[in-house]
Phi, psi and omega in degrees: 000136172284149180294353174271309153337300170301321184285325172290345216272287188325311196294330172270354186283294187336307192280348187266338175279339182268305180311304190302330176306294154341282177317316178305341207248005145280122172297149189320332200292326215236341232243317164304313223266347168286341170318303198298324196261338158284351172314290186310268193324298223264349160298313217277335202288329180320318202283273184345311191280328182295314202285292205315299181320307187277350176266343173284158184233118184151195148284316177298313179298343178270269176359289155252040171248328174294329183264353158288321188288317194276355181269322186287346148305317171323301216278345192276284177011233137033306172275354160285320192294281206286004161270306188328293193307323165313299184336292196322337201267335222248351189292145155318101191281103205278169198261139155312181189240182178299307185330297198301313215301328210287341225282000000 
């Protein structure tokens, strides 16, 4: 294995122990609405994982730009889906009139 390999290896452990830890230490209150503005990061992450896919050369490299692209869709999805459904809690519930409620 090359040291830049390793290093990128190290580099993702970290980065992978340190979000969670962030993330854990947000509160529920606050944990959607970081969503909707991580949405935006995970488009700039799309675009990033198509250009790394088109610069590597190889199969593997193809492999994994495909399965980097299909997971930051997952999440931008997945964070559209779950602000939508927030919206949805903050709408009016319109009230019936007299009329209807006597029928």
């Amino acid at each position: 294995m090359s040291d830049q390999f390793i290093v990128g290896i190290i580099v993702f452990v970290l980065a992978s122990f340190i979000g969670f830890e962030i993330i854990a230490k947000v509160p529920r209150t606050l944990h959607t609405p970081l969503m909707s503005g991580a949405n935006a990061i995970s488009g700039i992450t799309i675009v990033g994982a198509i250009l790394a896919s088109a610069m590597g050369s190889g199969t593997f490299a193809a492999i994994l730009g495909f399965l980097a692209v299909m997971l930051a869709m997952i999440n931008v999805v997945g964070g559209f889906l779950v602000t939508d459904r927030m919206l949805e809690m903050f709408k009016k519930i319109p009230r019936k009139s007299e009329s209807e409620e006597g029928r």
